[in-house]
C-alpha positions as CSV (number, residue, x, y, z in Angstrom):
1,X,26.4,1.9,6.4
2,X,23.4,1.8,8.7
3,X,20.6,3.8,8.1
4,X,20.2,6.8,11.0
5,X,17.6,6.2,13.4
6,X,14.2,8.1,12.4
7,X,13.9,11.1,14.7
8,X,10.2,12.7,15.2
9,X,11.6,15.2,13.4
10,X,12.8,13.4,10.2
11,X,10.5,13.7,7.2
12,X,9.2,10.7,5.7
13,X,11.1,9.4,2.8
14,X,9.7,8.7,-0.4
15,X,8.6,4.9,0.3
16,X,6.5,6.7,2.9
17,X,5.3,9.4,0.7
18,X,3.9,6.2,-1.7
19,X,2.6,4.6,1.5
20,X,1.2,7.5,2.8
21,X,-0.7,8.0,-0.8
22,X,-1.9,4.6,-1.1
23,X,-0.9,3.5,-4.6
24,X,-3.2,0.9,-4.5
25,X,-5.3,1.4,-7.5
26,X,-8.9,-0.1,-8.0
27,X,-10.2,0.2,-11.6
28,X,-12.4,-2.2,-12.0
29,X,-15.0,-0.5,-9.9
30,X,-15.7,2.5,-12.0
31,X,-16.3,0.2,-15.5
32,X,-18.8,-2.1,-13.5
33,X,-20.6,1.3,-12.4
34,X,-20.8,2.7,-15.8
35,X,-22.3,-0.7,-16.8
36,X,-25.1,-0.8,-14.6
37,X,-27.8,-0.2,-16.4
38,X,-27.2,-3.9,-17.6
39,X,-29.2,-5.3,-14.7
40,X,-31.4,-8.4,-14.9
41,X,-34.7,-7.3,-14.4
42,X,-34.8,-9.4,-11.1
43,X,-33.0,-6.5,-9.2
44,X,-36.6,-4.7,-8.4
45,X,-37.4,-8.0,-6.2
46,X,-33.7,-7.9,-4.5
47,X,-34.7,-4.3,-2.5
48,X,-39.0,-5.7,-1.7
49,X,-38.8,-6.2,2.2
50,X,-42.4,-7.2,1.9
51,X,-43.6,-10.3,1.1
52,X,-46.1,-10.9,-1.7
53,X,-48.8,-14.0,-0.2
54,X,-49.3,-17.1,-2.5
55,X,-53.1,-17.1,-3.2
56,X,-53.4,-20.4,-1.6
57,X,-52.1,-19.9,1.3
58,X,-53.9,-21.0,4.8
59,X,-54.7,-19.0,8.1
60,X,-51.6,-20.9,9.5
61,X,-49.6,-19.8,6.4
62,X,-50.3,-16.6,6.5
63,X,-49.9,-16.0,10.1
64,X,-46.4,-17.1,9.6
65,X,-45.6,-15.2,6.8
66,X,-47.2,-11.9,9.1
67,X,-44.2,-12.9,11.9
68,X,-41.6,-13.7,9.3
69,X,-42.2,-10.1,7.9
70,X,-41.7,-8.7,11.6
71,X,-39.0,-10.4,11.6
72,X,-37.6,-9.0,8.8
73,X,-38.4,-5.5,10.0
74,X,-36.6,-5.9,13.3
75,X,-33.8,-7.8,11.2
76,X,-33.8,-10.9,12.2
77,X,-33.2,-12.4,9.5
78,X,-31.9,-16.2,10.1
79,X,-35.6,-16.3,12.2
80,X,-37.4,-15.2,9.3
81,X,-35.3,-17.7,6.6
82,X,-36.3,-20.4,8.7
83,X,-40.1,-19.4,9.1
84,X,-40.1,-18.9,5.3
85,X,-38.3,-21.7,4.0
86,X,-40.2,-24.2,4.6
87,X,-43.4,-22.6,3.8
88,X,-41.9,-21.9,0.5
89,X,-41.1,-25.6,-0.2
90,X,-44.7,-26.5,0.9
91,X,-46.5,-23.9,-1.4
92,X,-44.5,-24.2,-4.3
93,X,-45.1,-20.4,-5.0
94,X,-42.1,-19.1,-7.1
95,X,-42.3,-15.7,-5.5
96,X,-41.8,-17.0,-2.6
97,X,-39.0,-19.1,-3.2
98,X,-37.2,-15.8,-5.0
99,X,-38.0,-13.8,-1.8
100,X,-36.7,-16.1,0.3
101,X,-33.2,-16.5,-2.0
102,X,-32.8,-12.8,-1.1
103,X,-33.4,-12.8,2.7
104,X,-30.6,-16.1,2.8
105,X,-28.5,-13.8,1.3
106,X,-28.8,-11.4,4.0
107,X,-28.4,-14.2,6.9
108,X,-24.8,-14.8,5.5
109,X,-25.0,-18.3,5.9
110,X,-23.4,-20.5,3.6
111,X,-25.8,-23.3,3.9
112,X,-29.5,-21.1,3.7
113,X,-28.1,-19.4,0.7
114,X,-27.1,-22.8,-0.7
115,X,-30.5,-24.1,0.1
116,X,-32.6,-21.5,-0.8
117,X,-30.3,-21.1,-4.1
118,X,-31.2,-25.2,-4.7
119,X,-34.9,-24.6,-4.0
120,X,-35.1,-21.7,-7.3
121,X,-32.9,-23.7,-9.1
122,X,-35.6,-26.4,-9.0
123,X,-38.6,-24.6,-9.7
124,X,-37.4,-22.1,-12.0
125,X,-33.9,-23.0,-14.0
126,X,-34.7,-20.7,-16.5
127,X,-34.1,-18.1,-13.9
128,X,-30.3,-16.2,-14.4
129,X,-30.2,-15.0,-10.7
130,X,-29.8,-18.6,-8.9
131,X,-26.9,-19.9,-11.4
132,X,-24.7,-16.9,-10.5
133,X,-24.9,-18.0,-6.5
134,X,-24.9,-21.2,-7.9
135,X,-21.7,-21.1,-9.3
136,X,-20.1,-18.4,-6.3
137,X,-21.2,-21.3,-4.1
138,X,-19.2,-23.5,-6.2
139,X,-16.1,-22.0,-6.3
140,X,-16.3,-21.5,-2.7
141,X,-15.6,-24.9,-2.0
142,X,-13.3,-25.6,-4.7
143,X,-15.8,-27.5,-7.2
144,X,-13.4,-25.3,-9.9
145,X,-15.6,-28.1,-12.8
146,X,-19.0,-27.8,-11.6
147,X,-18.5,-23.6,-10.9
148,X,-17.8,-23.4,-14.3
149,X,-20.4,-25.5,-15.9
150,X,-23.0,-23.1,-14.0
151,X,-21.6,-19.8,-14.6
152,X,-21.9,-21.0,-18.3
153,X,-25.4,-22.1,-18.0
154,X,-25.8,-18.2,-16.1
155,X,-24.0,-16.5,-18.7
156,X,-26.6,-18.2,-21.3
157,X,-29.6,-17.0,-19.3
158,X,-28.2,-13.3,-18.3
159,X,-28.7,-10.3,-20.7
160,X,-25.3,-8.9,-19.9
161,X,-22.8,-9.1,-22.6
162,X,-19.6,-11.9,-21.9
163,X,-17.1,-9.3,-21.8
164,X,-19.0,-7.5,-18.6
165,X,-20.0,-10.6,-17.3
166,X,-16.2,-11.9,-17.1
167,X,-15.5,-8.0,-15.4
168,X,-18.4,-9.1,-13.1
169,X,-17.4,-12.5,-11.9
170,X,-13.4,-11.0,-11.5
171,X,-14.7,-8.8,-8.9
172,X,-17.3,-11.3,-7.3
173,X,-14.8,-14.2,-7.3
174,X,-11.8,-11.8,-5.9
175,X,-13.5,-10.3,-3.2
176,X,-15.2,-13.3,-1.7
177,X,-13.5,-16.7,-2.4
178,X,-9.9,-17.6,-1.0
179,X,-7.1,-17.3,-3.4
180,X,-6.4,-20.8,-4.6
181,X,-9.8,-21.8,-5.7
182,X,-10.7,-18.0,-7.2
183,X,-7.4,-17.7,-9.3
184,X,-7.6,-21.5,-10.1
185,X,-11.9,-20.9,-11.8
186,X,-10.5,-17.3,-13.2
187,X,-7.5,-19.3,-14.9
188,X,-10.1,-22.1,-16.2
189,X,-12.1,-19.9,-17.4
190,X,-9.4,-18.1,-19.6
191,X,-8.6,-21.0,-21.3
192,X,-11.9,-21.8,-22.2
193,X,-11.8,-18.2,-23.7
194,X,-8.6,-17.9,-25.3
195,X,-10.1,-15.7,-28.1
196,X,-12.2,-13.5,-25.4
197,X,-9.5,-10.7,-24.5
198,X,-11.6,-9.8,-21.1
199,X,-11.0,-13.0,-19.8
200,X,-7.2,-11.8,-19.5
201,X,-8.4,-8.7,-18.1
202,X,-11.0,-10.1,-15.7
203,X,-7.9,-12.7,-14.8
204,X,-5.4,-9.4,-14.2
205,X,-7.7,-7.4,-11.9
206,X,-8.2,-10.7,-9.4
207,X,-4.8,-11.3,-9.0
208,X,-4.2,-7.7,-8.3
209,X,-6.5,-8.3,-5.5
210,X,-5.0,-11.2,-4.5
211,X,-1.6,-9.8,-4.7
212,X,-0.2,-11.7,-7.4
213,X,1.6,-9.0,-9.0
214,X,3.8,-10.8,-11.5
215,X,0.6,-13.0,-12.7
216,X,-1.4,-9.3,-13.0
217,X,1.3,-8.2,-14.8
218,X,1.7,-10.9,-17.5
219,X,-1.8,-10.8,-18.2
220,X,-2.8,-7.5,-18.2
221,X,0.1,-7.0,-20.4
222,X,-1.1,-9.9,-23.1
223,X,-4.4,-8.2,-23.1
224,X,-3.1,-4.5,-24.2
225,X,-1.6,-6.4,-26.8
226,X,-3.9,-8.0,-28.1
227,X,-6.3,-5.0,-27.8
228,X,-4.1,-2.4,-29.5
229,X,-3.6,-4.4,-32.5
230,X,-7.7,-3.9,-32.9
231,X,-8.2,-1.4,-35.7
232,X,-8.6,1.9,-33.9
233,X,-12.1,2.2,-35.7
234,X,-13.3,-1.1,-34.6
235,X,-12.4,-0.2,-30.9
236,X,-15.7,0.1,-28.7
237,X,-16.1,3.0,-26.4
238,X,-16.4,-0.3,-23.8
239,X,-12.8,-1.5,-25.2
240,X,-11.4,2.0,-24.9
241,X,-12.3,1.9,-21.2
242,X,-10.8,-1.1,-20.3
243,X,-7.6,-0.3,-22.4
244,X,-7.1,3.1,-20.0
245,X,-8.1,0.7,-16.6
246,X,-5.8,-2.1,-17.4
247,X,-2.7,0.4,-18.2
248,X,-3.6,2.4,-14.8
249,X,-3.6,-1.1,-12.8
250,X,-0.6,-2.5,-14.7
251,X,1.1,0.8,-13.1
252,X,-0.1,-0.2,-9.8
253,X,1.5,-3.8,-10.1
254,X,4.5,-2.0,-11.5
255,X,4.8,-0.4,-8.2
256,X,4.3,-3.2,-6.3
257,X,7.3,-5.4,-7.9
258,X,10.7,-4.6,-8.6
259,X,9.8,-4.2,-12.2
260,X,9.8,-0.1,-12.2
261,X,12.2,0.5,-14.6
262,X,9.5,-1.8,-17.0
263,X,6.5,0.3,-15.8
264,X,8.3,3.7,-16.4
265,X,8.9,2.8,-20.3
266,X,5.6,0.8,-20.4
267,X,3.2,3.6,-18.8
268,X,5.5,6.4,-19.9
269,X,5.1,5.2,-23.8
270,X,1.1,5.6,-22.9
271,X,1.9,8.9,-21.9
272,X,3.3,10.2,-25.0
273,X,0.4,9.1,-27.0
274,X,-1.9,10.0,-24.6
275,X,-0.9,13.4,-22.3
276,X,-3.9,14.8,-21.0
277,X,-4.8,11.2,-19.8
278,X,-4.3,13.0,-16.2
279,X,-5.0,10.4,-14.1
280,X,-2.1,8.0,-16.0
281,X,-0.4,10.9,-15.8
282,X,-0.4,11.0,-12.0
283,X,0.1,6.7,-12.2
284,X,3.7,7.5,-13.9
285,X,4.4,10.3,-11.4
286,X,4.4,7.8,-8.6
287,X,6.4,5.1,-10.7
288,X,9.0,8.1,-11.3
289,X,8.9,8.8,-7.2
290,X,9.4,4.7,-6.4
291,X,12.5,5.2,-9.0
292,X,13.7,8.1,-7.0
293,X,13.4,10.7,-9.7
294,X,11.6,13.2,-8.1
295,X,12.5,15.9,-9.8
296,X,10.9,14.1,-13.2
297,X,7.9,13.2,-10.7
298,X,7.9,17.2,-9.4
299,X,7.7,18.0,-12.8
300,X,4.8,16.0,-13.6
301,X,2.3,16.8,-11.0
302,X,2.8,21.0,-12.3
303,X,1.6,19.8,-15.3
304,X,-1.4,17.8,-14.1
305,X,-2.0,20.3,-11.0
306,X,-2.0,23.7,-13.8
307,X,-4.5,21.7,-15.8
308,X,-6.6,20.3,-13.3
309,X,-6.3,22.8,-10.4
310,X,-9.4,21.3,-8.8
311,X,-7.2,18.0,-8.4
312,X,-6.5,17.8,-4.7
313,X,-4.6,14.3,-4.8
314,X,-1.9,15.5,-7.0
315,X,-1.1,18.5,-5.4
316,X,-0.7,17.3,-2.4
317,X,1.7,14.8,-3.6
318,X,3.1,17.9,-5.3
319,X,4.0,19.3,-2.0
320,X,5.1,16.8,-0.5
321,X,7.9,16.2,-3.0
322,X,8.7,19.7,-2.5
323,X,8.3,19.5,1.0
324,X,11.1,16.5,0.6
325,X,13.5,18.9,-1.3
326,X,13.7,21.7,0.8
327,X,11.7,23.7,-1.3
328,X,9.0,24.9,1.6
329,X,8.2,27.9,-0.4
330,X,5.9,26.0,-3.2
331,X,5.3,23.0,-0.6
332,X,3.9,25.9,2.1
333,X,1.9,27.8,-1.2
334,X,0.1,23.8,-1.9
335,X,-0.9,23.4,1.5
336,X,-2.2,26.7,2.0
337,X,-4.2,25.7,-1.1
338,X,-5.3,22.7,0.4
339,X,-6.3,23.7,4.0
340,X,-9.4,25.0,2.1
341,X,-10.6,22.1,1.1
342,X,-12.0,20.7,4.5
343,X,-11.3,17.0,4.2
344,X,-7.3,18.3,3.4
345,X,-7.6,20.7,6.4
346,X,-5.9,18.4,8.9
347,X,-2.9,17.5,6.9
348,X,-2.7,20.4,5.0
349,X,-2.3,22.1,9.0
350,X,0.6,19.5,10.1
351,X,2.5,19.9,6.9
352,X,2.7,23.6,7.4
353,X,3.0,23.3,10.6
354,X,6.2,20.5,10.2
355,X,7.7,22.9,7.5
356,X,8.0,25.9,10.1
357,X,9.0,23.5,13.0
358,X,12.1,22.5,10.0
359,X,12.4,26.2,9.6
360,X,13.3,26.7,13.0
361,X,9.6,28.9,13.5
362,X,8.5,27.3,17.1
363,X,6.0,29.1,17.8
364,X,4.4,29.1,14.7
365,X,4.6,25.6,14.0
366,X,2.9,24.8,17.4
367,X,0.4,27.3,16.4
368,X,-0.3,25.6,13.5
369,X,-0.6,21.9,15.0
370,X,-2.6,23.5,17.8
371,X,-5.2,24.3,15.3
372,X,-5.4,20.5,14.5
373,X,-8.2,18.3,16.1
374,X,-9.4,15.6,13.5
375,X,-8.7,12.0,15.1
376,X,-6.6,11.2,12.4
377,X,-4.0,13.9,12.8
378,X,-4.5,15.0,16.6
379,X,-1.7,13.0,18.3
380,X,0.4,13.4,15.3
381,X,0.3,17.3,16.3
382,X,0.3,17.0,19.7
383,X,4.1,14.8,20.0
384,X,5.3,17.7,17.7
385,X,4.6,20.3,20.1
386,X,6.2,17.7,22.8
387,X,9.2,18.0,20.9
388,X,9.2,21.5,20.3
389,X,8.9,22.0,23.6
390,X,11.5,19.1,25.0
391,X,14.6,20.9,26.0
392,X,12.3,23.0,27.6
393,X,10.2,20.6,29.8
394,X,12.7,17.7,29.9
395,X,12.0,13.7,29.9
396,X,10.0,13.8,32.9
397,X,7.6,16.5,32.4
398,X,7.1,15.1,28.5
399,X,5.8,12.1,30.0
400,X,3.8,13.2,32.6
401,X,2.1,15.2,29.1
402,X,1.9,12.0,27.2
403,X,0.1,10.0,29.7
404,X,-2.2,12.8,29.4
405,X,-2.9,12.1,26.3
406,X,-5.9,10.1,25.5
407,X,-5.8,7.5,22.7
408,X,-9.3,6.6,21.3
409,X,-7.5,4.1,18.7
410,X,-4.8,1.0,18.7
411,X,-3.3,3.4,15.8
412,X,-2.9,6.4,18.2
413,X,-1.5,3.9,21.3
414,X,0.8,2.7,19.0
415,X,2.0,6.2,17.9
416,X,2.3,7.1,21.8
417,X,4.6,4.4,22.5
418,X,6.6,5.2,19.5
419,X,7.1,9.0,20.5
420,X,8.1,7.7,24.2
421,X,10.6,5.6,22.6
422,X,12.3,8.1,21.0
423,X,12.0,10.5,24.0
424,X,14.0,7.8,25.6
425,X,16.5,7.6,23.3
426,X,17.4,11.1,23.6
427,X,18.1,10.4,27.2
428,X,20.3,7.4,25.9
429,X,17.2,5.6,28.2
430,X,18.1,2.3,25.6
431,X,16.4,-0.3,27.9
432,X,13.1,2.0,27.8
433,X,13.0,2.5,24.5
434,X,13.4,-1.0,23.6
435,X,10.7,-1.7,26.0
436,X,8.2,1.0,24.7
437,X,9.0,-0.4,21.1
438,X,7.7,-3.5,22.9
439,X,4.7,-2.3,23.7
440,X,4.2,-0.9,20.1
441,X,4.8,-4.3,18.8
442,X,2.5,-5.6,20.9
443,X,-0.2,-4.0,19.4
444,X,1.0,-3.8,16.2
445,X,3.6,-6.8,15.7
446,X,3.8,-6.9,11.8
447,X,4.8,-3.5,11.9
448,X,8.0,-3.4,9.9
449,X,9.0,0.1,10.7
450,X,8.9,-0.7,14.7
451,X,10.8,-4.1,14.5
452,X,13.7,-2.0,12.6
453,X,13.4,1.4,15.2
454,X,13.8,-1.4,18.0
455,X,16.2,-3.4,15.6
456,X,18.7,-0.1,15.8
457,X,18.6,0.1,19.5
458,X,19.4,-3.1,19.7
459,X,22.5,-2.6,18.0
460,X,23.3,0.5,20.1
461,X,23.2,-1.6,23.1
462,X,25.4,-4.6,21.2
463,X,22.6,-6.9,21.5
464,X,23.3,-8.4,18.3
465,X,21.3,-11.7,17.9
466,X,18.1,-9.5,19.1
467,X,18.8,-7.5,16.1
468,X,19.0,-9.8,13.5
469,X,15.6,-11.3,14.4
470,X,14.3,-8.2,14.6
471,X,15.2,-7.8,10.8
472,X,14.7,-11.1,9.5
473,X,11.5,-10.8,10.9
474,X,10.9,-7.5,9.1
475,X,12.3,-9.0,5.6
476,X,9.9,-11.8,6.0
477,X,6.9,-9.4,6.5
478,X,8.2,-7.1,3.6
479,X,11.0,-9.0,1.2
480,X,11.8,-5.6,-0.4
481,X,12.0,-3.8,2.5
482,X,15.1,-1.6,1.4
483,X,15.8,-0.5,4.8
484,X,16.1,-3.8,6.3
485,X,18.1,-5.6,2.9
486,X,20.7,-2.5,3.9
487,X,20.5,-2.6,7.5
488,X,21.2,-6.9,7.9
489,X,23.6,-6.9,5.2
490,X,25.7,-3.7,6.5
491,X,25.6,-5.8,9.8
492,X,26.8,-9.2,8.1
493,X,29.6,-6.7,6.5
494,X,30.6,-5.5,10.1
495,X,30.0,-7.9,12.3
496,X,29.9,-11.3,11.4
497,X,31.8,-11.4,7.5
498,X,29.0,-13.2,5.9
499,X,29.5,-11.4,2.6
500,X,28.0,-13.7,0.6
501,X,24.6,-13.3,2.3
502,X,25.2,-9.4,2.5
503,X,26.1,-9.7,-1.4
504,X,22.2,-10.6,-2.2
505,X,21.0,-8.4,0.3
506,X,22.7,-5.4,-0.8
507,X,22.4,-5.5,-4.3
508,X,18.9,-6.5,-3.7
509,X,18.1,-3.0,-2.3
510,X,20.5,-1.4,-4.6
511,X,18.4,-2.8,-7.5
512,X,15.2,-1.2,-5.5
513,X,17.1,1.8,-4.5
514,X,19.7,2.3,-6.8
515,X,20.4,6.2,-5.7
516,X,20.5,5.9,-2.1
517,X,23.8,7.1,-0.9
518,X,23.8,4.5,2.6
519,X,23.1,1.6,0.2
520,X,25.7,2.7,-1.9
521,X,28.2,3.3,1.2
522,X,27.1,-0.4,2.5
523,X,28.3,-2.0,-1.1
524,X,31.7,-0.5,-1.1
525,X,32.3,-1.0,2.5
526,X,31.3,-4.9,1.4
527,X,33.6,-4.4,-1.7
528,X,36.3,-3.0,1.1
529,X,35.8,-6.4,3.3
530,X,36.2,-8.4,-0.1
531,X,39.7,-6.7,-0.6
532,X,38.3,-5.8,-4.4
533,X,39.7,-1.5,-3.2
534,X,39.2,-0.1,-7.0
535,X,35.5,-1.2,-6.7
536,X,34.8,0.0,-3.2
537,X,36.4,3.7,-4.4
538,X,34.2,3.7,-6.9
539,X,31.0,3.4,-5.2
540,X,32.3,5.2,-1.7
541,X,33.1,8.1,-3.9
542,X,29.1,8.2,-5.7
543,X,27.7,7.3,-2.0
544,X,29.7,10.6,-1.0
545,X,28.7,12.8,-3.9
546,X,25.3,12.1,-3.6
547,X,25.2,13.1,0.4
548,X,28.2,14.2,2.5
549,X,28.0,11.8,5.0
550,X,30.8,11.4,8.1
551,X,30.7,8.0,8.0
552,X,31.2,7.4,4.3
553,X,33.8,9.9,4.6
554,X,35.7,7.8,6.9
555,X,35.0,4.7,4.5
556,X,36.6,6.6,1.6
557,X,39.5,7.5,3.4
558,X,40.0,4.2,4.5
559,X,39.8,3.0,1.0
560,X,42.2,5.2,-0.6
561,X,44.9,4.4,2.4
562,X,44.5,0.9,0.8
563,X,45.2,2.5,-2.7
564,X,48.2,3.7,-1.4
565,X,46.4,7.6,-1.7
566,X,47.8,9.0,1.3
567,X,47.7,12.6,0.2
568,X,43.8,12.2,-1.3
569,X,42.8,10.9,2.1
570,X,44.7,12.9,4.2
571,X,42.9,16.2,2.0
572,X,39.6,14.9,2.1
573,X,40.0,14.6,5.4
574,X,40.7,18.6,6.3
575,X,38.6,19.7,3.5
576,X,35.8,18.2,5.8
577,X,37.3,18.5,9.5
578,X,35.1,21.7,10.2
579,X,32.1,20.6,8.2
580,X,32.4,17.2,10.6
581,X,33.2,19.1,13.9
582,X,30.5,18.2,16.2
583,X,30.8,14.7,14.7
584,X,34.6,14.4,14.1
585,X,36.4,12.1,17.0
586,X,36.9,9.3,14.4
587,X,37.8,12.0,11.9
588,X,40.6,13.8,13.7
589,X,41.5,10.0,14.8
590,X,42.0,8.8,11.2
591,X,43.6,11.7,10.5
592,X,46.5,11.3,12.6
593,X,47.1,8.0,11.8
594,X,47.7,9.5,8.4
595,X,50.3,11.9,9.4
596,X,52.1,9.1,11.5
């Protein structure tokens, strides 16, 4: 079946609640800060803005290094670089040379920091600070041999130990060389290393940032086994760290694949030994919410929140869940908790202020997003009272308030158009919201969530080859993007009988939703259009336990006048007439074709 349209009103679902979390997990950063006291004694020189004049140095000279320092001070800094370059290469002063390394650093220009990098390189070699841009320079342009020769020859000369120094480079390399040529030195490195474990580690963290999940995966994997079979004893507190990172970004990846059955025995395993690791604790809690056992997940984050009260992440992931069930009491008791905190204030405010608007409270729910007036969370509050206060004021009126409205960022524009969309809509308005969709997209046009709201009211308005583009465009920005996989292969289903393309679409987003109740509908409707009846019962009859939906109601019934099960259709049908009535043409239709 399709997916209904998102109303304003609708909460977000629990892809949204990861989103809106951010499960991206960086752990590299807190191990290279606890290792900082490693640094090469050349990090005093890196903060000097003053420069220190050779002894030999002319009138001439030194009126040049006086402008270059004004320079400096103003921060010019490409002027400066090429004042004290050359004065550097013509005294042969080493302090010099190292100050002027540091200010081509701050011109961010490939070629000065290759130069000045050369110059050190040729006076002082013993020097560990010029073979580290040496080899960064290196990989930048590919020279995968040569970058690796140097950041031997740096490793050599640095006092930091290998196993930091391969954290180090992961990060440097990651964060500021193109994928190919970072993963393909990081790779070449490994190899060199195969009895250095860090080296997978270091490998794992890059291509998490490079958004190879399944290479992060494999490696990050290899190196907890390898480190685990270490005698506990002989385990560093160093090793011990980097054991608890690489299990909290192989949960990350995890969430990123498909593999989330993997990463819930994987990380839940880690658990077991390890309980009060809280912050693992919250990794698996998020694994549990991508598998759609939020209950498990609801459970989880009472635990971490009653021993870490102060821990502001988790409950509010806490209330959201609850917020998702129904259950506003605790979700409204969290929030409240949180709107003390003052960076939670603004979302703590909407929440409650969404959970009254659910509860039917008006009037306190727009008291509540009155009270909101962050930049982040403003307009959000604002199109709720416009809702609230629709039927009241009518399209026109709640568009003369929206162009009121003013929208510092693209973000907030984009949210704007959105909200006139679906005011649109409720006016059946189709060619208006398609066109203020449009002008979402416009700003935004990689946004999957827009492509598949304009997607559906292309369908509305039978403007079917619109649509499919529309979702093939989203599936290409986001391949496990379960709402589209369910949305084109319900449409292939209906409209056009491709069922083998709906076959790996659908079971695709079964595999990544596998308790979704329209996904579920969508594959027995598929199994009805196959002819295979016994299969389609099946799963119409889960899709319908798990949410009481009209339309796989009418499915079901279908399906069992196919089983020659008159009398089961024809009750199902009454037991639900009344539950169905504002909803029931099709219903009462079906019906009487029974009973003729």
């Amino acid at each position: 079946m399709h997916k209904k349209p998102i109303s304003i009103q609708k909460t977000v679902l629990l892809a949204g609640i990861l989103a809106f979390l951010g499960v991206c997990l960086n752990g590299c950063s807190q191990i290279i800060h606890k290792n900082s006291k490693n640094k090469s004694k050349s990090s005093k020189t890196e903060q000097q803005t003053l420069i220190k004049q050779p002894s030999n140095m002319t009138a001439d000279m030194m009126y040049k290094v006086l402008l270059a320092e004004m320079l400096i001070k103003r921060r010019q800094y490409r002027s400066s670089f090429q004042i004290l370059y050359p004065l550097a290469v013509e005294t042969n002063d080493i302090a010099l040379v190292k100050k002027v390394f540091h200010l081509s650093i701050k011109t961010f220009d490939i070629h000065s920091i290759e130069a000045a990098t050369n110059l050190w390189l040729e006076y002082s070699p013993d020097d560990a600070l010029p073979w580290k841009s040496a080899y960064l320079l290196d990989v930048r342009s590919g020279r995968v041999k040569e970058a690796k020769q140097k950041w031997k020859k740096y490793v050599s000369l640095s006092n930091i130990k290998l196993a930091e120094n391969f954290i180090e480079t992961s990060v440097r390399v990651s964060t500021s060389v193109v994928k190919e040529f970072g993963l393909d030195f990081l790779k070449s490195l490994q190899k060199d290393y195969p009895n250095e474990p860090v080296a997978l580690f270091a490998l794992g963290l890059a291509a998490e940032e490079y958004n190879e999940y399944d290479l992060a995966i494999s490696k990050l994997e290899k190196f907890i086994e390898i480190s685990e079979k270490v005698n506990e004893k002989k385990r560093t507190n160093f090793y011990l760290r980097l054991l608890n990172e690489a299990y909290y970004s192989l949960a990350n990846n995890y969430l990123k694949t498909e593999r989330v059955k993997k990463g819930l025995k994987k990380i839940g395993n880690k658990v077991l030994k390890d309980p009060k690791n809280w912050r693992l604790q919250e990794a698996l809690a998020k694994l549990e919410i991508k598998a759609g056992l939020l209950l498990r997940a609801e459970k989880r984050y009472k635990l971490i929140v009653s021993n870490k009260p102060q821990a502001t992440t988790p409950r509010l992931s806490l209330a959201l869940i609850q917020m998702e069930n129904i259950n506003y009491i605790s979700a409204k008791n969290n929030f409240l908790k949180l709107r003390k905190n003052k960076i939670y204030f603004a979302i703590a405010t909407y929440y409650l202020g969404f959970i009254a608007q659910n509860q039917g409270l008006d009037t306190k729910a727009v008291n509540y997003y009155s009270q909101i007036n962050s930049q982040d969370f403003y307009i959000d509050a604002q199109i709720r009272i416009l809702e609230i206060n629709y039927p009241k004021n009518g399209l026109e009126k709640t568009l003369q308030k929206i162009n009121l409205l003013e929208a510092k960022t693209k973000e907030n524009n984009i949210k704007l158009y959105r909200a006139l969309a679906v005011f649109y809509r409720y006016e059946n308005k189709l060619q208006q919201a398609v066109k203020s969709y449009q002008n979402a997209l416009d700003l935004s046009p990689y946004n999957t969530s827009i492509l598949l709201a304009q997607a559906y009211i292309f369908y509305e308005l039978n403007k079917f080859k619109q649509y499919e583009k529309n979702l093939l465009t989203a599936l290409k920005l986001e391949p496990n993007n379960v709402d589209a996989l369910n949305a084109l292969g319900y449409y292939y289903v209906e409209q056009t009988n491709k069922l083998s393309q709906a076959t790996i679409l659908l079971e695709k987003a079964n595999r990544l939703e596998p308790n979704s109740f329209y996904i579920i509908d969508s594959l027995g409707w598929l199994f009805y259009k196959k002819n295979e009846f016994e299969k389609s019962e099946y799963l119409l009859e889960k899709a319908f336990s798990l949410e009481k939906d009209v339309e796989v109601l009418l499915h079901l019934m279908q399906v069992k006048l196919k089983l020659n099960k008159k009398d089961e259709a024809s009750k199902l049908g009454n037991k639900y007439l009344e539950k169905f009535k504002d909803n029931n043409a099709e219903l009462k239709k079906l019906l009487k074709n029974i009973k003729n």
